[in-house]
C-alpha positions in Angstrom: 120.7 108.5 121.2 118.6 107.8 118.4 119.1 105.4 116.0 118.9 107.7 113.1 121.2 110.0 114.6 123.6 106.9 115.5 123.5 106.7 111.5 124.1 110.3 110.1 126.9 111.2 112.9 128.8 108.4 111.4 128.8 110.5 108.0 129.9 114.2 110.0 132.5 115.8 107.6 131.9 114.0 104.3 132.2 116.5 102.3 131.9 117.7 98.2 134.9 117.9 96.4 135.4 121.1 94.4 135.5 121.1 90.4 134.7 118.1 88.2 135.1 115.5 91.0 132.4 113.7 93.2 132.7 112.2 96.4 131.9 108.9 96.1 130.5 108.3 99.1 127.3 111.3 98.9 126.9 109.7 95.4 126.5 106.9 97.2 123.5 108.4 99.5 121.9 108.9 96.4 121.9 105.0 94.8 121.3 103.8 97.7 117.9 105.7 98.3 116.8 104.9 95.0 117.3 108.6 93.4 119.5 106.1 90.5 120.2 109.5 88.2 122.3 111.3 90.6 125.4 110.9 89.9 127.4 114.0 91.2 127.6 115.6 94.6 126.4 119.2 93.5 122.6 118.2 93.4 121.1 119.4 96.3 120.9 116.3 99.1 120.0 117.5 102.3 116.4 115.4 101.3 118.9 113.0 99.9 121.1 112.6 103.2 118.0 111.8 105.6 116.5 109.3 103.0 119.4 107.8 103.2 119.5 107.3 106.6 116.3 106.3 106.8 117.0 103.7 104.0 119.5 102.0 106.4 116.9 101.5 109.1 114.3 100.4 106.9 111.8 103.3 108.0 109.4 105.5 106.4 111.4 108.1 103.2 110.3 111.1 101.6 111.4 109.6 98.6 112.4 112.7 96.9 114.9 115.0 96.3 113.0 118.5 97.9 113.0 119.4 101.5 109.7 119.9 101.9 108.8 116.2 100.9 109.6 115.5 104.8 106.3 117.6 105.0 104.5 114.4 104.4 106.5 111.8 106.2 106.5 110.4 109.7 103.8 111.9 112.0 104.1 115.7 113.1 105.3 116.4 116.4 105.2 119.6 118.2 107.8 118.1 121.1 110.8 117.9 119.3 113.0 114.9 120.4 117.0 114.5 118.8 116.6 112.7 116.1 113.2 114.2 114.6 113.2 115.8 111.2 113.1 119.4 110.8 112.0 121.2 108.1 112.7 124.9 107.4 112.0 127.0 104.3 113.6 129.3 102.6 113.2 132.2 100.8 110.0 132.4 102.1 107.2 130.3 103.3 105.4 129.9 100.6 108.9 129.4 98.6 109.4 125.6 97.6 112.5 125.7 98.4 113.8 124.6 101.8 116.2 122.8 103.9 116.1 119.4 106.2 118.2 117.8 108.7 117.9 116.1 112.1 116.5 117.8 115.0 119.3 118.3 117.8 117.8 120.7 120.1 117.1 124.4 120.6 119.5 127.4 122.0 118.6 129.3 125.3 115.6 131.3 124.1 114.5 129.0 121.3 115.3 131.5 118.5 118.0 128.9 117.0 117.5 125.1 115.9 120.3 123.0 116.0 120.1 120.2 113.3 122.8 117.3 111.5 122.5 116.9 108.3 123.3 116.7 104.8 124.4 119.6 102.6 125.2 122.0 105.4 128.1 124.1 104.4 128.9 121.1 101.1 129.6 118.6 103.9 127.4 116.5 106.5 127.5 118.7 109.8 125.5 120.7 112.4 124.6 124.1 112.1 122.3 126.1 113.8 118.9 127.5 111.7 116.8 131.1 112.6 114.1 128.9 114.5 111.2 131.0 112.6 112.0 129.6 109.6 110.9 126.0 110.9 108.0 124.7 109.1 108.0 122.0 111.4 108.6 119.1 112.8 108.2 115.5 111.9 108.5 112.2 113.6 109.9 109.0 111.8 109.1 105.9 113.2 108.5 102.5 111.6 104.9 102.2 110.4 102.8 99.3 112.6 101.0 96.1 110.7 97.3 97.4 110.3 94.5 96.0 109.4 91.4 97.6 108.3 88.3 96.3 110.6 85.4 95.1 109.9 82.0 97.7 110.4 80.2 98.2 112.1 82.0 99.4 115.1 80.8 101.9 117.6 81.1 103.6 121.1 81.0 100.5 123.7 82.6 98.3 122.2 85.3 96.2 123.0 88.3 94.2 121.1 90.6 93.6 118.8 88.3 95.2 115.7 88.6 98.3 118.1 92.3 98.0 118.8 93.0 98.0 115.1 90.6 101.1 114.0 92.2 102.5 116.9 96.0 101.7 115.7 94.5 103.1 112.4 93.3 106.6 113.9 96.8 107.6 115.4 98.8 106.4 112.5 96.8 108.8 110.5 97.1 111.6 112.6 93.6 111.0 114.6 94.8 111.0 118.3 92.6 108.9 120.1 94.9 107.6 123.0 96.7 104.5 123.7 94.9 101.2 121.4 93.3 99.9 124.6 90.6 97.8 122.7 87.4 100.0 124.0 85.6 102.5 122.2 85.4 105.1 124.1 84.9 109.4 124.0 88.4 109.4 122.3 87.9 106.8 119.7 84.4 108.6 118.8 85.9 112.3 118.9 88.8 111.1 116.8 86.1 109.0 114.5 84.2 112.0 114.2 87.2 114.2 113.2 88.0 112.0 110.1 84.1 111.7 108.9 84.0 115.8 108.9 87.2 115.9 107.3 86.2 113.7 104.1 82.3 115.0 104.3 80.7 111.8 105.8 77.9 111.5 107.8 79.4 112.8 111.4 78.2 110.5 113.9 81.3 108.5 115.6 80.1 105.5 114.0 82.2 103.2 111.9 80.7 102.1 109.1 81.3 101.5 105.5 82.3 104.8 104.0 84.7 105.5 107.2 86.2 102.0 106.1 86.1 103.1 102.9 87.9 106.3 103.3 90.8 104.9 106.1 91.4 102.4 102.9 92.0 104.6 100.3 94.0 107.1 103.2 96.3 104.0 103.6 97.3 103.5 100.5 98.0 106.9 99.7 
């Protein structure tokens, strides 16, 4: 089991307490995440509940409140593994509001997500979601030490300045294999994908504006 579903089963069945009263314990979700202002249980937490959980595991948050924040966090995946964030709207797609809980697996034909999380039914639980309401699915993972290399770097070579672009590729989403320390077809295609994308020269070549651009993408 994963270690962020190790965390949120422990929570299963706190719940909100009707009227005037607040569980202390989903208020405490809140503080701890760093959302300091909440002080009630009636604020939406679904986004609240995984941050939390995160929190304790010292891996990447949304850091807010919305659903769709999870959107932007971890890598995307589509293999979804227990423990994975799920994301689903509602209303409609192009709604901002939504829903988010941990990934638990999928019915018989795939037309129902399982997920545990916060704010399901008032209480932490697991409930099953219409599958086509998924917007998708992310995976949370603590973020490697990277270093930006130096340029210029470029197919054939070899070592560490090419394990760490490499490192740098996937982490951003540009698949370019396992960081074996050689520049090869992958590290260029996945090179190439990022220049196009931010309207640099496209020639597989690391230079100074792709180190330019992977800085600025890191500290976003």
């Amino acid at each position: 089991m994963s270690q962020l579903l190790q965390i949120a089963f422990q929570e299963l069945g706190q719940a909100e307490i009707a009227g005037q009263a607040h569980n202390p314990r989903i208020v405490q979700y809140a503080q701890a995440s760093g959302f300091q202002t909440i002080h009630d249980d009636e604020t939406p937490w679904c986004s609240i509940f995984i941050n939390y959980c995160c929190d304790q595991l010292n891996l990447p948050k949304s850091g807010q409140a919305n659903a769709r924040s999870w959107m932007h966090t971890g890598k995307k995946t589509t293999e979804p593994e227990p423990g994975d964030v799920v994301v689903f709207w509602r209303e409609s797609p192009e709604s901002w509001k939504g829903h988010v809980g941990f990934f638990l697996g999928f019915n018989h034909d795939k037309s129902r997500v399982f997920c545990l999380g916060g704010n399901q039914g008032n209480q932490v639980g697991i409930d099953a979601y219409d599958a086509g309401k998924v917007l998708g699915f992310r995976r949370i993972q603590a973020v490697p030490k990277m270093t930006v290399p130096n340029p210029v770097l470029e197919a054939g070579n070899r070592g560490e300045e090419v394990v760490k672009l490499q490192t740098i590729l996937n982490h951003l989403d540009y698949n370019c294999g396992d960081p074996d320390g050689i520049f090869g077809a992958k590290t260029v295609s996945a090179l190439k994908l990022l220049q196009a994308n931010h309207r640099l020269t496209v020639d597989g070549i690391y230079g100074n504006a792709s180190k330019d651009i992977i800085e600025s993408l890191l500290q976003a």
